[in-house]
Each structure stands twice: as C-alpha cells, then as structure tokens.
Z-matrix of the N, CA and C atoms (Angstrom, degrees):
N
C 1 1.466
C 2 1.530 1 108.85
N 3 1.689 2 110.31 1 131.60
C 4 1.480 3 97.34 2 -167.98
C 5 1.940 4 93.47 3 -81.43
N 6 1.682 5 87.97 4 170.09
C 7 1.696 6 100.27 5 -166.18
C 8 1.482 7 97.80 6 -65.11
N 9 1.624 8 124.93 7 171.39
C 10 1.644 9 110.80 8 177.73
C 11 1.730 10 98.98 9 -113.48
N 12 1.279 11 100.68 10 159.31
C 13 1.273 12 111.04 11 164.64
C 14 1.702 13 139.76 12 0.53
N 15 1.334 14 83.50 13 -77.43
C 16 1.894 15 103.35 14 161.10
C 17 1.687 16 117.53 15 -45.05
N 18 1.268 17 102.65 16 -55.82
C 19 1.204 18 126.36 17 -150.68
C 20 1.852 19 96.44 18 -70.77
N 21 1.732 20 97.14 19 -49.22
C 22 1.443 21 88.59 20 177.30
C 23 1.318 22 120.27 21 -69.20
N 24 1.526 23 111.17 22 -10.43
C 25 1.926 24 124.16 23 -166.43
C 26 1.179 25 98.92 24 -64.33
N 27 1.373 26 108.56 25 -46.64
C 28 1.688 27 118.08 26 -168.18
C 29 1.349 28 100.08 27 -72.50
N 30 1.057 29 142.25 28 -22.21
C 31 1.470 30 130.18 29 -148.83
C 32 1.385 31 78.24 30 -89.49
N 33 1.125 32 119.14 31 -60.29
C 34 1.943 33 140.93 32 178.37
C 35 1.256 34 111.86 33 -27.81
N 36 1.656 35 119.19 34 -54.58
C 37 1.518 36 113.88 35 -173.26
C 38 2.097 37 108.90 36 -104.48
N 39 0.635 38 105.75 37 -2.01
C 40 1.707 39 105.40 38 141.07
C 41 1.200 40 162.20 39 -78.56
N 42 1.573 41 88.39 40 -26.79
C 43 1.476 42 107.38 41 169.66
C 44 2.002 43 103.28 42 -87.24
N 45 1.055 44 105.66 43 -38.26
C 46 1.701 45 108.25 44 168.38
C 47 1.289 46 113.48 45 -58.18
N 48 1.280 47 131.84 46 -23.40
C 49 1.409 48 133.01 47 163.06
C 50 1.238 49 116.14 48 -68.71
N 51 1.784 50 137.59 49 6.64
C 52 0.905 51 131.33 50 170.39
C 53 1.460 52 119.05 51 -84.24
N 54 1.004 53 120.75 52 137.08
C 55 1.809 54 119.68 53 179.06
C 56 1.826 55 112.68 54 -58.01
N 57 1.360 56 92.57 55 -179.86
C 58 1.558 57 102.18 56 176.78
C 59 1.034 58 108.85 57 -39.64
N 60 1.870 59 111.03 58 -75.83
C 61 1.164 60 129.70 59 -178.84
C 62 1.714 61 115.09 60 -21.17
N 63 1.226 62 161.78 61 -88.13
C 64 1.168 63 144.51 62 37.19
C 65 2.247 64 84.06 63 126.55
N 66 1.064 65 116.77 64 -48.32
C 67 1.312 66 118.92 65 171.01
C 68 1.325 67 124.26 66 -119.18
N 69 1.546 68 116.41 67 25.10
C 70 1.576 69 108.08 68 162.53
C 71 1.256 70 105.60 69 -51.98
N 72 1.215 71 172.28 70 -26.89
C 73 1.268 72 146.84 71 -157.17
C 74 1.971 73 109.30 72 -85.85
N 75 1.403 74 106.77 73 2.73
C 76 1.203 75 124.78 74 157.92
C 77 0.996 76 125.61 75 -35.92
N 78 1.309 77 156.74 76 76.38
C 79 1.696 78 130.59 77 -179.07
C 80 1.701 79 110.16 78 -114.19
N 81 1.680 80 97.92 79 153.74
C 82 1.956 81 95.21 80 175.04
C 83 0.893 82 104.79 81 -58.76
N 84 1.873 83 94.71 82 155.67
C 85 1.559 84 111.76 83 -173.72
C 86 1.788 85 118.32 84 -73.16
N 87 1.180 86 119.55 85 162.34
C 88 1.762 87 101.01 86 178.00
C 89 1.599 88 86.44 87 -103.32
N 90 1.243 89 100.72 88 -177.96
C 91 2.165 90 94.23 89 169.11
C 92 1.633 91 98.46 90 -106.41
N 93 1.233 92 106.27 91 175.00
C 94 1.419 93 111.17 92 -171.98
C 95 1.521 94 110.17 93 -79.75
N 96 1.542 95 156.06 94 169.82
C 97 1.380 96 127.40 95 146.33
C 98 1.264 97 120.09 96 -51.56
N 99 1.548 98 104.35 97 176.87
C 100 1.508 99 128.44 98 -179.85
C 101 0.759 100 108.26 99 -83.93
N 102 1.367 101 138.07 100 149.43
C 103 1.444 102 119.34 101 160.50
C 104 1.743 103 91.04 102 -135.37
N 105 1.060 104 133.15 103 101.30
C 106 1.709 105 125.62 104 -173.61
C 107 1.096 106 122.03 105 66.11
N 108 1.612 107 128.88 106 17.75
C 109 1.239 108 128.60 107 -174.25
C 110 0.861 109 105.81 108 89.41
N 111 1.898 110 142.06 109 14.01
C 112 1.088 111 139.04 110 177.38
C 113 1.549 112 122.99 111 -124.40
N 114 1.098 113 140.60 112 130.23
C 115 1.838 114 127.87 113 178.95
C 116 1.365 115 88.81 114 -72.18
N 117 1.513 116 108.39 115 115.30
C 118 1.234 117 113.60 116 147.11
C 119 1.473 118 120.94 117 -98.14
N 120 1.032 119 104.58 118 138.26
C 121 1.418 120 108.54 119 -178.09
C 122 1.247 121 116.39 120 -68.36
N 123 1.933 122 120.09 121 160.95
C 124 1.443 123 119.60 122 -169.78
C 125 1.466 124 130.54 123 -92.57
N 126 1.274 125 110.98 124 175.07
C 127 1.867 126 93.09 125 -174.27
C 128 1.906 127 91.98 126 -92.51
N 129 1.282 128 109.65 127 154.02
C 130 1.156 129 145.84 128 149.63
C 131 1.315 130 143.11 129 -123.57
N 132 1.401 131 133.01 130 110.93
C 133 1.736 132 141.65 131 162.99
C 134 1.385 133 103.40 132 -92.97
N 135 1.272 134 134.12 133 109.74
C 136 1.432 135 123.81 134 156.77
C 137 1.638 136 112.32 135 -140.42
N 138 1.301 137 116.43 136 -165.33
C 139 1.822 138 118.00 137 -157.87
C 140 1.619 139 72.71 138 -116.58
N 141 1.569 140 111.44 139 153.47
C 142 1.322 141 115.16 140 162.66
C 143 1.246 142 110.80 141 -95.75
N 144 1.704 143 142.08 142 -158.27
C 145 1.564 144 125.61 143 -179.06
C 146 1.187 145 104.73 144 -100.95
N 147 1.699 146 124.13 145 7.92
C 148 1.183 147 118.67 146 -169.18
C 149 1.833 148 101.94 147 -123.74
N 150 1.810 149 112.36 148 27.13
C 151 1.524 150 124.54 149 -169.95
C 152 0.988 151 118.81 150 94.57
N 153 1.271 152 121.46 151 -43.51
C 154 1.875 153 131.81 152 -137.96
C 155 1.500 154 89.96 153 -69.26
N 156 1.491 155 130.15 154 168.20
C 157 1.169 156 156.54 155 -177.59
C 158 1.712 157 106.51 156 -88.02
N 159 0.995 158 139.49 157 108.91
C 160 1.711 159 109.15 158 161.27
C 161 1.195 160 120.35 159 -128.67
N 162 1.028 161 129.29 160 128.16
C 163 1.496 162 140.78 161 -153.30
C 164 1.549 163 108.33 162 -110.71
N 165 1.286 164 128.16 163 153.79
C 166 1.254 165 112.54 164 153.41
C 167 0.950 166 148.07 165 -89.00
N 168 1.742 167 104.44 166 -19.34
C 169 1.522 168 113.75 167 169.75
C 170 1.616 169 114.57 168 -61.84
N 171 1.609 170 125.22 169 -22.03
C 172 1.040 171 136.36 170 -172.47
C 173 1.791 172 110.51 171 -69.97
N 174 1.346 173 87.93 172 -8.78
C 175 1.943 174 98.47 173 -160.61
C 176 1.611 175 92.61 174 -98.05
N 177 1.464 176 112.48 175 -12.65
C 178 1.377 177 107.90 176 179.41
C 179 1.910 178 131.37 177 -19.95
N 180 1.050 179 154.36 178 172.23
C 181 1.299 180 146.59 179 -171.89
C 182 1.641 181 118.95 180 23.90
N 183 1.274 182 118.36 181 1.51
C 184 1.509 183 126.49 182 -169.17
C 185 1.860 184 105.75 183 -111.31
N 186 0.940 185 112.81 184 114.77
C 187 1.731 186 100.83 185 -177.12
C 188 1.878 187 95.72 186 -81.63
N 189 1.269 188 121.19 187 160.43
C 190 1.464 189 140.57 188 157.29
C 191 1.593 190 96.76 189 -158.48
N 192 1.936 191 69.24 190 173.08
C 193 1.570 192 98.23 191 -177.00
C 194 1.679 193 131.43 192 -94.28
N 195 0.865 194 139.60 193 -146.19
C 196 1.699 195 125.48 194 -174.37
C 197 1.653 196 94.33 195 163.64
N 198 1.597 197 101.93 196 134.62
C 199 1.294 198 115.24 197 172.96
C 200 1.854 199 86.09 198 -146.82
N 201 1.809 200 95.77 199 132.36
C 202 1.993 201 90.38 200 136.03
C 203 0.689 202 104.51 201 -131.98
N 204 2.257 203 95.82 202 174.15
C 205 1.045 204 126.64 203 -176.75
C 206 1.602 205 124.83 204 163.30
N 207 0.516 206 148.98 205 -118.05
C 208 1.871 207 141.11 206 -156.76
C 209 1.387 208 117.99 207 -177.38
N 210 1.594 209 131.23 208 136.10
C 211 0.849 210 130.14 209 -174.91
C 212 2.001 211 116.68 210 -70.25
N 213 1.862 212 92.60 211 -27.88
C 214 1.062 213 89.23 212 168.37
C 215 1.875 214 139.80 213 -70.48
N 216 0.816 215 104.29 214 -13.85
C 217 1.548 216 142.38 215 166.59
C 218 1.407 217 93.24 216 -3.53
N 219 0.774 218 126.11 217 128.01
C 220 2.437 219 126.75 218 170.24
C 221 1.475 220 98.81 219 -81.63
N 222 1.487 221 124.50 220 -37.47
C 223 1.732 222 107.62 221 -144.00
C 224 1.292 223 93.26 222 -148.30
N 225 1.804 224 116.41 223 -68.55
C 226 1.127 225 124.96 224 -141.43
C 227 1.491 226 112.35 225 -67.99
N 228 1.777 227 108.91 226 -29.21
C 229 1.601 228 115.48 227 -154.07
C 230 1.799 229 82.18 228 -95.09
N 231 1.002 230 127.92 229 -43.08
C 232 1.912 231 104.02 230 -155.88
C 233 1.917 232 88.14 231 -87.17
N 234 1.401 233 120.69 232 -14.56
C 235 1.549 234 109.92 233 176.68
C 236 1.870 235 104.08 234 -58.42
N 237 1.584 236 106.50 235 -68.86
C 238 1.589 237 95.92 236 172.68
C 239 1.604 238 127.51 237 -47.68
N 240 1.295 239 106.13 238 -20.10
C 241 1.214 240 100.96 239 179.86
C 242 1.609 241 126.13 240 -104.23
N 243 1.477 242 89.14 241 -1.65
C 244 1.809 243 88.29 242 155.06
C 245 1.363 244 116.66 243 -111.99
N 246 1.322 245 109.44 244 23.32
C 247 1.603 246 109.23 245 178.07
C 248 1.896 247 102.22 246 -110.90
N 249 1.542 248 99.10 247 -28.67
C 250 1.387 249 115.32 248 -177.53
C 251 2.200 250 96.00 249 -64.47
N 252 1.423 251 111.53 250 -44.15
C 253 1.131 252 121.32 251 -167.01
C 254 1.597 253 87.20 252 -58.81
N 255 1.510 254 126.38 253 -91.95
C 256 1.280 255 148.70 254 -166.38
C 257 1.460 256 74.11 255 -42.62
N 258 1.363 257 163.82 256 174.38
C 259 1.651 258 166.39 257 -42.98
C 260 1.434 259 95.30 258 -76.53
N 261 1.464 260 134.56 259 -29.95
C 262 1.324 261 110.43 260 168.30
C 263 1.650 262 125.89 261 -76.76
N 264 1.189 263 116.57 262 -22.75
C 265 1.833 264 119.82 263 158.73
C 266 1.285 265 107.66 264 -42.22
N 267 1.180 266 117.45 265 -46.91
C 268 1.260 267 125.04 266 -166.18
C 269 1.768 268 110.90 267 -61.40
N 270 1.053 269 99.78 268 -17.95
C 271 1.262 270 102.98 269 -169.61
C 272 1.954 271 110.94 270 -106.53
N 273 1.834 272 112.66 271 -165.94
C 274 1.155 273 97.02 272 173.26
C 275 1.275 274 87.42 273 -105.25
N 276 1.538 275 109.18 274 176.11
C 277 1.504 276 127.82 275 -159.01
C 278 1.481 277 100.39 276 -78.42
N 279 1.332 278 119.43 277 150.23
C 280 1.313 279 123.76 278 -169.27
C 281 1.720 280 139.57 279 54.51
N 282 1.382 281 94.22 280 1.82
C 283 1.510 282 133.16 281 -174.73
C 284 1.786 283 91.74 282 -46.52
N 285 1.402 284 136.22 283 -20.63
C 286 1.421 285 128.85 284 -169.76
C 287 1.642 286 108.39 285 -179.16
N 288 1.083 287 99.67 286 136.25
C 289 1.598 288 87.97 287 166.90
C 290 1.389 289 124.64 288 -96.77
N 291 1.229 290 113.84 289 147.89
C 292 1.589 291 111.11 290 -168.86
C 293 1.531 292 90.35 291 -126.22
N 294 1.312 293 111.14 292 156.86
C 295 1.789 294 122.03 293 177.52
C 296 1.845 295 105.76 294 -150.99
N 297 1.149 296 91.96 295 136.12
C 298 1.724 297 107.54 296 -163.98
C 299 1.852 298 95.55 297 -118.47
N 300 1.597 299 104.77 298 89.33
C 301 1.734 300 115.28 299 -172.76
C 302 1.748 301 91.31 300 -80.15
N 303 1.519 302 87.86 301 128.72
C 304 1.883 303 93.39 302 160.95
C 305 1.461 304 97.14 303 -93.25
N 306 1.523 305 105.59 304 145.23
C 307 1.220 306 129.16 305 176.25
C 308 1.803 307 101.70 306 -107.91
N 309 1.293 308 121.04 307 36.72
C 310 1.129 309 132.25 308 174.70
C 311 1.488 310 123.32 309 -172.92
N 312 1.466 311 91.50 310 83.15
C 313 1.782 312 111.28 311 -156.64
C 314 1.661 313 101.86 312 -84.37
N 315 1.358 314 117.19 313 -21.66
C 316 2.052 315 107.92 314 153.32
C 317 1.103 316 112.90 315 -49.78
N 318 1.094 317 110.47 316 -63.11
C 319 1.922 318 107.09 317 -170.54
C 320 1.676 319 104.04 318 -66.11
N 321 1.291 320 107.26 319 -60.27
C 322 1.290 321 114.00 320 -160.35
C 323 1.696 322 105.15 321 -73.86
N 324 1.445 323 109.76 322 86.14
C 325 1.976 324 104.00 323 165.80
C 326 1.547 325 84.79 324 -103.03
N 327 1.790 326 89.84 325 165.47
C 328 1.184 327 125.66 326 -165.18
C 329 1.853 328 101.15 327 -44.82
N 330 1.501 329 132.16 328 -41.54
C 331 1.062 330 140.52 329 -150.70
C 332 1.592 331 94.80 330 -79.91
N 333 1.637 332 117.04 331 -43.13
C 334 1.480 333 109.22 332 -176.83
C 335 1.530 334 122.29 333 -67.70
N 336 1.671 335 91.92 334 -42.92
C 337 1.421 336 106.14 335 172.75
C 338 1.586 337 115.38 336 -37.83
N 339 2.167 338 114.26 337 -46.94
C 340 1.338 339 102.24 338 -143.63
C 341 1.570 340 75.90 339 -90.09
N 342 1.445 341 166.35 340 -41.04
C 343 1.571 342 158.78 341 164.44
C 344 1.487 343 104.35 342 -22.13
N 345 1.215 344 115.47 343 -52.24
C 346 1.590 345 124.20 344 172.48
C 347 1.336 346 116.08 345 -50.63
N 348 0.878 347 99.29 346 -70.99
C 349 1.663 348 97.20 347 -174.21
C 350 1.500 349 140.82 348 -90.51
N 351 2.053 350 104.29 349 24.66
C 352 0.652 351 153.74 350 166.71
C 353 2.314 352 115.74 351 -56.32
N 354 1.692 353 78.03 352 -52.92
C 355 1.561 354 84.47 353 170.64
C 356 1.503 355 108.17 354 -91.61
N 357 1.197 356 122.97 355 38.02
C 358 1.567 357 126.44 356 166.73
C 359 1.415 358 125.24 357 -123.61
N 360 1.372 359 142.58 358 164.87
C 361 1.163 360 136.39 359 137.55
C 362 1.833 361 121.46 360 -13.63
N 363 1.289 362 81.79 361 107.22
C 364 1.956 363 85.68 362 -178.86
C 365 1.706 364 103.74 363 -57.72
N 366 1.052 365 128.63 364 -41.49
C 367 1.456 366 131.42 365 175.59
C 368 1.853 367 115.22 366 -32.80
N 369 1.465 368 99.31 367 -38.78
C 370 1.652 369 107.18 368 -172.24
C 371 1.655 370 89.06 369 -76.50
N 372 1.532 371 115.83 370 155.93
C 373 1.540 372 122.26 371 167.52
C 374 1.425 373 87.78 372 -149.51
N 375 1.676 374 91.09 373 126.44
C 376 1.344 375 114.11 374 150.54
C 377 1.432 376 152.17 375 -58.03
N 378 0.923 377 107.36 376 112.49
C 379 2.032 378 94.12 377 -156.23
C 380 2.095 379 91.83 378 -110.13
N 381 1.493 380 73.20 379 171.26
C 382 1.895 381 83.95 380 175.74
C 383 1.808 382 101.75 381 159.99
N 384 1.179 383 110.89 382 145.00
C 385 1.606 384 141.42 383 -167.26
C 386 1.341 385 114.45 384 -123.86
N 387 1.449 386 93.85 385 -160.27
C 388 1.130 387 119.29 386 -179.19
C 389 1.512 388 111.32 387 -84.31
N 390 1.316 389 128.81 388 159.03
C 391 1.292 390 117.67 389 174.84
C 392 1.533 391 126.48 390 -29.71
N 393 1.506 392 81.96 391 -58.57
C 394 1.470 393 106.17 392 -173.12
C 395 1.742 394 114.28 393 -79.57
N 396 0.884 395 106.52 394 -22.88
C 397 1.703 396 115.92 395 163.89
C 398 1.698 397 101.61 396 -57.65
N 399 1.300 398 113.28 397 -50.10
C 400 1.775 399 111.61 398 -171.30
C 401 1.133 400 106.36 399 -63.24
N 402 1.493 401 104.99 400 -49.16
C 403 1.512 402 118.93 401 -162.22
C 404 2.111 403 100.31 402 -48.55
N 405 1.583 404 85.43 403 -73.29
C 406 1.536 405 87.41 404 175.77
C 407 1.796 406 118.34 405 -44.40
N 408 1.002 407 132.66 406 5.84
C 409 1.443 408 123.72 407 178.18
C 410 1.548 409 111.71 408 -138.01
N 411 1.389 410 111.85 409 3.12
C 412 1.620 411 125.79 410 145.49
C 413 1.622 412 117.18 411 -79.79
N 414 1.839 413 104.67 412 -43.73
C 415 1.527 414 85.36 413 168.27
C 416 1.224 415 143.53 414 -101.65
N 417 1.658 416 92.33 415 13.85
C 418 1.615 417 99.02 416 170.32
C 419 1.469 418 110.60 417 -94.33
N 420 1.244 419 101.94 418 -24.10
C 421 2.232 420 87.89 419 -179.63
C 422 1.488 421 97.34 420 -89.94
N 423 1.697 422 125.79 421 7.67
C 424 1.654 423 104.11 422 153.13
C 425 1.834 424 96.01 423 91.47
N 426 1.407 425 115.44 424 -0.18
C 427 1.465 426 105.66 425 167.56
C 428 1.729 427 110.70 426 -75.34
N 429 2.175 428 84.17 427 174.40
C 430 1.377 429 84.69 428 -178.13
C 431 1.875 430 82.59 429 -120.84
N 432 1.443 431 93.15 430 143.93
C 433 1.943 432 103.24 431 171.64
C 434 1.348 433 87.57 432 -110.06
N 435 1.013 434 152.95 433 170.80
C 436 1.025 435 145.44 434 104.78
C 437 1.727 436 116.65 435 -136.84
N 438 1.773 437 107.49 436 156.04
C 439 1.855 438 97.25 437 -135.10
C 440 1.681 439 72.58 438 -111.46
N 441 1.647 440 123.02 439 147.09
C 442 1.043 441 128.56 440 156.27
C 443 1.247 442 124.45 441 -115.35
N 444 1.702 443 132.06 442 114.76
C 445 1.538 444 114.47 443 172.98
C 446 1.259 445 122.71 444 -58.78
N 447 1.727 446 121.90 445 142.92
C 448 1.303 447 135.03 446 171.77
C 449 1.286 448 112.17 447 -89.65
N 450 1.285 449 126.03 448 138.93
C 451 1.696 450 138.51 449 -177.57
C 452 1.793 451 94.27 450 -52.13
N 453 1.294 452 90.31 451 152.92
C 454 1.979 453 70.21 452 171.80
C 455 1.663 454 115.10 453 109.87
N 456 1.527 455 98.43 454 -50.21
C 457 1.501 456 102.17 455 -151.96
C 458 1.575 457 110.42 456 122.88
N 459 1.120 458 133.77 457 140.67
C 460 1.653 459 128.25 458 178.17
C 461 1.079 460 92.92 459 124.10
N 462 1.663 461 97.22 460 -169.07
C 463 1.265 462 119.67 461 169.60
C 464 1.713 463 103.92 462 164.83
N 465 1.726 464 101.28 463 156.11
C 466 1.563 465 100.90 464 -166.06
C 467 1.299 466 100.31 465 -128.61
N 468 1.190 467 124.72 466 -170.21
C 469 1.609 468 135.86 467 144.44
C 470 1.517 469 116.86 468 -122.12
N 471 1.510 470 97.92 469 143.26
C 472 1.495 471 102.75 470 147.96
C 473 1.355 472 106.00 471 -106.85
N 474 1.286 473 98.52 472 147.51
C 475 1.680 474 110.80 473 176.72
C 476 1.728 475 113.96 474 -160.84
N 477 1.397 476 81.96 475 -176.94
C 478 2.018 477 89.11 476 -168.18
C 479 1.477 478 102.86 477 -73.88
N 480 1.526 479 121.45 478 136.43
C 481 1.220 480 116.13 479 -160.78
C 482 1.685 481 93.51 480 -126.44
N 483 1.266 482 113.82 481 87.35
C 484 1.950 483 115.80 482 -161.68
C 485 1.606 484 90.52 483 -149.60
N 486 1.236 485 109.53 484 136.42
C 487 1.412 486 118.83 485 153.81
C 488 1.371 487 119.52 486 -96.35
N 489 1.834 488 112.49 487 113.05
C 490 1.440 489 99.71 488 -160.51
C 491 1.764 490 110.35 489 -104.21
N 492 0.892 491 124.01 490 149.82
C 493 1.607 492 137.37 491 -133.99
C 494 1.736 493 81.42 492 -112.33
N 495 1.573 494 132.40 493 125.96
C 496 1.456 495 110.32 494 172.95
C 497 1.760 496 92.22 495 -141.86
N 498 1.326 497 116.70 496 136.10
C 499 1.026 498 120.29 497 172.89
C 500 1.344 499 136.25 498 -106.42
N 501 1.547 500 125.29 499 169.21
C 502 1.541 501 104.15 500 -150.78
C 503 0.878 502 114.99 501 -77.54
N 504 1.200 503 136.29 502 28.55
C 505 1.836 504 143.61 503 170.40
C 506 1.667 505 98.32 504 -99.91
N 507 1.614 506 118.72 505 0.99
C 508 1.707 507 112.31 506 178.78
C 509 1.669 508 113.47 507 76.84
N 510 1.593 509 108.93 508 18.00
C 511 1.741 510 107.96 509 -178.09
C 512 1.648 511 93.68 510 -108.08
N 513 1.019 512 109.34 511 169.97
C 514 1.701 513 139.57 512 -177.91
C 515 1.532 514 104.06 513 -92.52
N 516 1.160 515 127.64 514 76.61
C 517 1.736 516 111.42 515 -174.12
C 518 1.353 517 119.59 516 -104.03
N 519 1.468 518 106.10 517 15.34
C 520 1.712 519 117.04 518 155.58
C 521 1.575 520 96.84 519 -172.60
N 522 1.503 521 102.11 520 156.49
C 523 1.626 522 129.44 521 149.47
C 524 1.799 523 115.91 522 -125.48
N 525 1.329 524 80.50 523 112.83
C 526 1.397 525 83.78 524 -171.40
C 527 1.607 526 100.67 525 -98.86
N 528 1.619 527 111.42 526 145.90
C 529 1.741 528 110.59 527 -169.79
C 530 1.716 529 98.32 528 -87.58
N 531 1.282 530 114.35 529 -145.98
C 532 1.275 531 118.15 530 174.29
C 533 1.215 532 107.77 531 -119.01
N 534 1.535 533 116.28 532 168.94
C 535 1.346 534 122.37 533 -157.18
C 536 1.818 535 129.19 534 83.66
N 537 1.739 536 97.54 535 5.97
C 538 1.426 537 89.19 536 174.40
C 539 1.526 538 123.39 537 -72.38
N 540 1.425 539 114.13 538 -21.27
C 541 1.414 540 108.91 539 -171.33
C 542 1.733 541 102.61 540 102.25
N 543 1.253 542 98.70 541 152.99
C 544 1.733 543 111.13 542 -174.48
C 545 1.708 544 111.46 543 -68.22
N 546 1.214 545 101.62 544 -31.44
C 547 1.445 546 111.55 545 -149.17
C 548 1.697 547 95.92 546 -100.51
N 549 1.300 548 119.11 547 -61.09
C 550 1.452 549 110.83 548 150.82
C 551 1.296 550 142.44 549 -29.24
N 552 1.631 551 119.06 550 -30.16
C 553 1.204 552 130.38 551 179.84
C 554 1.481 553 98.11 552 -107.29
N 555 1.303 554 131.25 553 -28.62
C 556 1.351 555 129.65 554 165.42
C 557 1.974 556 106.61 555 -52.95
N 558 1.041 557 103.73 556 -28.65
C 559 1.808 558 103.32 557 178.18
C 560 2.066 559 117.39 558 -78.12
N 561 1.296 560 77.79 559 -59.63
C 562 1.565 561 93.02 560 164.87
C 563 1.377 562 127.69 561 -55.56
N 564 1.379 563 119.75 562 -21.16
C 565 1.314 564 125.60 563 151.40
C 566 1.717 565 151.00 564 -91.92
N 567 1.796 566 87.20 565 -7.62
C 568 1.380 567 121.03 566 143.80
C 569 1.081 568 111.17 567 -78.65
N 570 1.128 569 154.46 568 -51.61
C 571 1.451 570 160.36 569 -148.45
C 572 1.584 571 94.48 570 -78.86
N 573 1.378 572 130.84 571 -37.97
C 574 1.114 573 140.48 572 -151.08
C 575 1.829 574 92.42 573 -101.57
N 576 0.948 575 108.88 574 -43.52
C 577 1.862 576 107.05 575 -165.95
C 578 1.535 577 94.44 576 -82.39
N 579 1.444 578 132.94 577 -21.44
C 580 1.118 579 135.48 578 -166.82
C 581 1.374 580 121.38 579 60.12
N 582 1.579 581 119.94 580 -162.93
C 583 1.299 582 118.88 581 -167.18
C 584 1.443 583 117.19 582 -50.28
N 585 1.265 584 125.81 583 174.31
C 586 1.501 585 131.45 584 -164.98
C 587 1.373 586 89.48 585 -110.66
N 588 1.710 587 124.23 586 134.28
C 589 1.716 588 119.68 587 172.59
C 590 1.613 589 90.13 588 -79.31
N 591 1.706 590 106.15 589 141.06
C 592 1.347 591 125.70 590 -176.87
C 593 1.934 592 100.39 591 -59.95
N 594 1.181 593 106.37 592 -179.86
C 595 1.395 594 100.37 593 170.74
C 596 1.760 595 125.75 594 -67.05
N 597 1.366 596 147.91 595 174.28
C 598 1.064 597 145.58 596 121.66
C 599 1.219 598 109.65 597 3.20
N 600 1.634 599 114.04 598 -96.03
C 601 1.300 600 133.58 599 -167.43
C 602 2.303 601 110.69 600 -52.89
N 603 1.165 602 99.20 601 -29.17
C 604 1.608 603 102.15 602 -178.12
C 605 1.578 604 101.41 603 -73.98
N 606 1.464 605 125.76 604 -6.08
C 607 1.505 606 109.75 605 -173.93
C 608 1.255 607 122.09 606 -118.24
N 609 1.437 608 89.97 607 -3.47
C 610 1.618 609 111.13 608 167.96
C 611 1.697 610 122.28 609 -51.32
C-alpha cells in the first residue's frame, strides 16, 4: 500500500528540522559530460528492489527521472524522496518513471532497498549493482560519491544531491536541487512526461 499523504508530510517536515550539521553527506554537484554541446545522459545496467533488470538503453524514447544516494542517508536522500513521493500523487499513476540509484551497493542489496522504499511512492524504483555497475553510472551522469570513514566503525557518503530530469532523446534537461517543494516539482515532472494519452474510450 503506497504511504498516504500525511504520512509522507510528516516524514517531510521532520527531517527539515534537522540542522546543518545533520547533511554533511551533501556534496557540490559535478555537471554531467558534453556530448556536442549537449548533457547527455549516462548509461546504466542495474537490478531494481523488486529483481527486474533496468537498463537505460531500454528507456530509450521514454523520458524519467534519477536521483542518488543511500539508504543510509540522515536527511538529504528520504527528504527528496518524500517530496519526489508527494509531486507524484499529484500526478496520474505511472505518469513517469523515477529511479532512486544507491551509490552504496554493500549496504544497499536488493532486499534493503525494497523495505526502504517501501515508505515511498511505489512509482520511484530502487536500483543498485554490482560495484562496478554503480561505479559505471556515477561516472557517467558526472556525480560525485565520495565514501567517508566514521570514527567508531561506519561509514557515509557525500554525494551529488540533484534530481536529474532526462528526456526521451537520452539528454539531461534539468537537475533540480532540493527544496523545490512538492507541487513545483509535481509541474516539472509533468512538464517533462508531457501530455497525458486521452483515455481508450476518448480515441475511439
């Protein structure tokens, strides 16, 4: 059952009550390469949390969305992703695909991922690989991961914290940071999936 409204609100305005401190694992964004004067977007192979394969070449003519980040995350990763949830209500169901890449494929197997993203919008799917599967789809969309040990034992990331906008020609035609708001990013992601196909019965 996807989470409701409220439920994600709260998740939303608590985690914003966290101080500075609270999102070092934040880091500036890098830009993606050029490819002709254009962001082309990067390749990806990874497992979703529910098995499936998802590729990017497979996403060909279809625009979606893309966030990374880690289950361990304090603030930054479940804030986009309960704001990503609340702008997809907004919408009709399946209206875009969105994918939430862990940039920390030890911790993150398919089983943690699918508990995780459980308290989100069913629309978002979690992806994650092999090391080297991440690796290759951190350095093609031009992010930065980078892993820091914690005193103690642990360890975190800072990383690029952008939801990147890719359209069905395979280009990057926004990264939006955090803090847009549900309803703002609920537009921009209409804007991005484009018109709605009328019903069945309306084309008859």
């Amino acid at each position: 059952m996807a989470p409701s409204r409220p439920a994600l609100a709260a998740i939303l305005a608590g985690l914003t009550c966290l101080g500075p401190s609270a999102r070092a694992q934040d880091a500036p964004p890098a830009p993606p390469a050029r490819h002709g004067g254009s962001l082309l977007a990067g390749h990806f192979r990874l497992s979703a949390h529910d098995g499936a394969t998802v590729e990017s070449d497979d996403l060909a003519g279809r625009p979606y969305a893309l966030f990374f980040g880690f289950t361990h995350c304090p603030d930054v990763c479940p804030t986009a992703l309960a704001e990503l949830s609340l702008a997809l209500q907004r919408l009709p169901p399946r209206t875009l695909p969105v994918y939430f890449v862990s940039v920390d494929p030890e911790r993150d197997t398919p089983e943690v991922l699918r508990r995780y993203m459980e308290s989100f919008d069913p629309g978002i799917v979690g992806l994650s690989g092999s090391r080297m599967a991440v690796d290759e789809a951190i350095l093609s969309f031009g992010i930065v991961a980078r892993r820091t040990d914690l005193p103690g034992g642990g360890y975190t990331y800072g990383h690029t914290a952008a939801i990147f906008l890719v359209d069905g020609d395979g280009l990057i035609v926004d990264r939006l940071g955090s803090g847009l708001g549900p309803t703002a990013l609920a537009a921009r992601l209409a804007a991005l999936a484009g018109p709605a196909s009328p019903p069945a019965d309306a084309r008859r």
